[in-house]
C-alpha positions in Angstrom: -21.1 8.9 -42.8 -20.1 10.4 -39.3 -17.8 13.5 -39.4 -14.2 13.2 -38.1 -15.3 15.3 -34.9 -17.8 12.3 -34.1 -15.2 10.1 -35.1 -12.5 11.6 -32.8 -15.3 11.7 -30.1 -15.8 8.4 -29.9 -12.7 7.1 -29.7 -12.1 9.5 -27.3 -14.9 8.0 -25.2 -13.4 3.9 -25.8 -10.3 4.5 -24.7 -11.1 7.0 -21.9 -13.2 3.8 -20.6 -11.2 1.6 -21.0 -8.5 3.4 -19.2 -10.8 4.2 -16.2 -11.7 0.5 -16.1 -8.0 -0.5 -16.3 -7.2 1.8 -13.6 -10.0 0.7 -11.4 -8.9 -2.8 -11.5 -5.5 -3.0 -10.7 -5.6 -5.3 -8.2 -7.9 -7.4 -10.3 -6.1 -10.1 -12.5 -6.6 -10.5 -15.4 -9.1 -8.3 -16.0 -6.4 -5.8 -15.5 -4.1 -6.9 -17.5 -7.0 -7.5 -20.5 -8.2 -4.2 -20.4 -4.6 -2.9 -20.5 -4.4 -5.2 -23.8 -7.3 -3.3 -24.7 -5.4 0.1 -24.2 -2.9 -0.8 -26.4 -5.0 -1.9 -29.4 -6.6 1.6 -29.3 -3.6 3.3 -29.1 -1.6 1.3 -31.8 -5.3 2.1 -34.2 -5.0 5.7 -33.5 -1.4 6.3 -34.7 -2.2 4.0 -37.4 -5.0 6.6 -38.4 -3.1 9.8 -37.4 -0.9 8.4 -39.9 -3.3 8.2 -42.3 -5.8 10.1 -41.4 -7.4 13.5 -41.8 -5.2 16.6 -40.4 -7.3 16.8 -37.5 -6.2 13.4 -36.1 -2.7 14.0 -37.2 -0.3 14.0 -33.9 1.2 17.5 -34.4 -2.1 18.2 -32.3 0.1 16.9 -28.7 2.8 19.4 -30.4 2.7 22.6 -27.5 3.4 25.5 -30.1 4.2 28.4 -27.6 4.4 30.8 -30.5 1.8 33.8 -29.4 1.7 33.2 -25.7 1.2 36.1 -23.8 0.5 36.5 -19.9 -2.9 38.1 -20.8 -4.9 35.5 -22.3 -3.0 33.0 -21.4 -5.6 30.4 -20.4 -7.4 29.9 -23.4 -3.9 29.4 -25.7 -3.9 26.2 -27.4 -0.5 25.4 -26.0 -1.9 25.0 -22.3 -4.5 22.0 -24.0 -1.9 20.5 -25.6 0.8 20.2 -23.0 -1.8 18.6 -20.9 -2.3 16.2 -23.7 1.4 15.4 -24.4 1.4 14.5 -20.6 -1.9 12.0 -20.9 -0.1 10.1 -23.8 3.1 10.0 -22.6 1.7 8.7 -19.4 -0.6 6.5 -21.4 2.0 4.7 -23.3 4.5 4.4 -20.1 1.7 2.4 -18.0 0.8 1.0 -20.7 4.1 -0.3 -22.2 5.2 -1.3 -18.6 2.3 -3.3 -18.3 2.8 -5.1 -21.4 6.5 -6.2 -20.4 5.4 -7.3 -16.7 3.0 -9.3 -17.9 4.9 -11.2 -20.6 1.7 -12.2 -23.0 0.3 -14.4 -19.7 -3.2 -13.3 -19.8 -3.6 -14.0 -23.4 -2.1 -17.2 -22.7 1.1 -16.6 -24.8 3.5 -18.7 -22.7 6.6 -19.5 -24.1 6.9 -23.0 -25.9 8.8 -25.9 -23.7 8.2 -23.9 -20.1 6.2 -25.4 -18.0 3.0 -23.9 -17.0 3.8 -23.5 -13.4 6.3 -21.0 -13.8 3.7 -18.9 -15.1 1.3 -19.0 -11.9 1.6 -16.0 -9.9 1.3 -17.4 -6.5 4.4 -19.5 -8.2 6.5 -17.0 -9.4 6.3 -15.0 -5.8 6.9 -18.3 -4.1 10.2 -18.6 -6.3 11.2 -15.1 -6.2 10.8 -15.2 -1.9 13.2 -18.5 -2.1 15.8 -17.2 -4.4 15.8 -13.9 -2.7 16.1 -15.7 1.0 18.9 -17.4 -0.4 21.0 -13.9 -2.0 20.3 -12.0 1.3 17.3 -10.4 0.0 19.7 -8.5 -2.2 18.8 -9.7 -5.5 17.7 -6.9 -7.7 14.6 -7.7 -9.6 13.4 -6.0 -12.7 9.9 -7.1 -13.1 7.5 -8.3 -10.2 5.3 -6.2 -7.6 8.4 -5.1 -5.9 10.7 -4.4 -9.3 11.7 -1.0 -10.8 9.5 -2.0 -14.0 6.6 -1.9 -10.8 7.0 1.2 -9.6 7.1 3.0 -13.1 4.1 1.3 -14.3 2.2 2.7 -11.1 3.8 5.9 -11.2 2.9 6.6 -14.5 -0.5 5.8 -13.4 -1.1 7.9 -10.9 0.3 10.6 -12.9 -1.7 9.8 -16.0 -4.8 10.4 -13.0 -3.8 13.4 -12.8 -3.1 14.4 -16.1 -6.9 14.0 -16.5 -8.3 15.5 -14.0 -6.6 19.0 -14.9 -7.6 18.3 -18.7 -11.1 18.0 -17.8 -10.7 20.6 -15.1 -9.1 23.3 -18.3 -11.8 22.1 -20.3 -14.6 22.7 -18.0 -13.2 26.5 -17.4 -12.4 27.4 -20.2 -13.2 25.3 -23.6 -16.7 24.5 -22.1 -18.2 23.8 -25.6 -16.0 21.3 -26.3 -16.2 19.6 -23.1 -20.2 19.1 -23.3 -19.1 17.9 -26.9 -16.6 15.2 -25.7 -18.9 14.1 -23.0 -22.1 13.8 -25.5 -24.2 16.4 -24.0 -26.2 18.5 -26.4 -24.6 22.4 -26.5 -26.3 25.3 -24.2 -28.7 27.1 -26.5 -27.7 31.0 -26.6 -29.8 33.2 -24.5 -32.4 35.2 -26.4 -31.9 38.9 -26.0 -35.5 40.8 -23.4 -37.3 41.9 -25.6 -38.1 45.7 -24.4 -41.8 45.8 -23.2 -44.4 47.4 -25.7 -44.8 51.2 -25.5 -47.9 52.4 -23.1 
């Protein structure tokens, strides 16, 4: 049976996938907005097994403890790793609750029953949204839609999950190196043998 390190590992490697992928296509629908499903199912299966699961899943791990932090050493405390963790899944769930909401179950095809189809077309809805807001002055504040509130959250949260990651992976590479070549299934860097002294003349 595969150890919970393995385990972790490889969910690790889905959702960090699928997350790429998702970001990649955000001007691609509905693959966007699939993949984003796709997000979500991981995320709701990995609180369902931090629940209950082994301690080493449990979600005290995107707790920073600060307890023991001292200026020298600083670097390698767990606390830096975790904060950068808390900000990936609090970024994570933002875009990816955000996305949910703006798209209202369309790409699974979960439109309300007794609306009309049309009124779920993109090109549609904009269409609408241009007339009504030509009629209010352009005034009328919007919630969802590219230009809404709901928008600009969803892409903010985004970018800043981006860049979450990149100073994760960057921490990891400088300093937890190990466990970086473990997370990224490369095999670990053998330990250098000690010269041997050459023999005696």
């Amino acid at each position: 049976m595969m150890n919970i390190m393995n385990r972790v590992r490889l969910y690790h490697a889905l959702l960090a996938l699928l997350a790429i992928a998702a970001y990649l296509t955000g001007e691609i629908d509905p693959a966007h907005a699939w993949l984003g499903y796709g997000v979500a199912v991981v995320i709701i299966l990995r609180l369902l097994w931090a629940i209950g699961g082994e301690r080493q899943v449990g979600l005290m791990r995107f707790y920073p403890d600060f307890d023991g932090l001292k200026l020298k050493g600083a670097a390698t405390h767990p606390a830096i790793s975790r904060v950068l963790m808390l900000g990936i899944a609090l970024c994570l769930l933002t875009v990816t609750g955000t996305g949910i909401v703006m798209d209202e179950g369309r790409s699974l095809g979960l439109e309300p029953a007794g609306v009309e189809r049309a009124a779920f077309d993109p090109a549609i809805r904009a269409e609408r949204r241009q007339s009504e807001d030509d009629e209010d002055g352009g005034d009328r504040d919007r919630e969802h839609g590219d230009d809404g509130a709901l928008s600009e959250v969803h892409e903010l949260a985004a970018n800043l999950l981006l860049l979450f990651v990149g100073l994760h992976v960057s921490y990891l590479l400088l300093f937890k190196r190990p466990l970086a070549r473990f997370m990224l299934f490369l095999p670990p860097v053998a330990p250098k043998k000690p010269a041997t002294p050459p023999p005696p003349a």
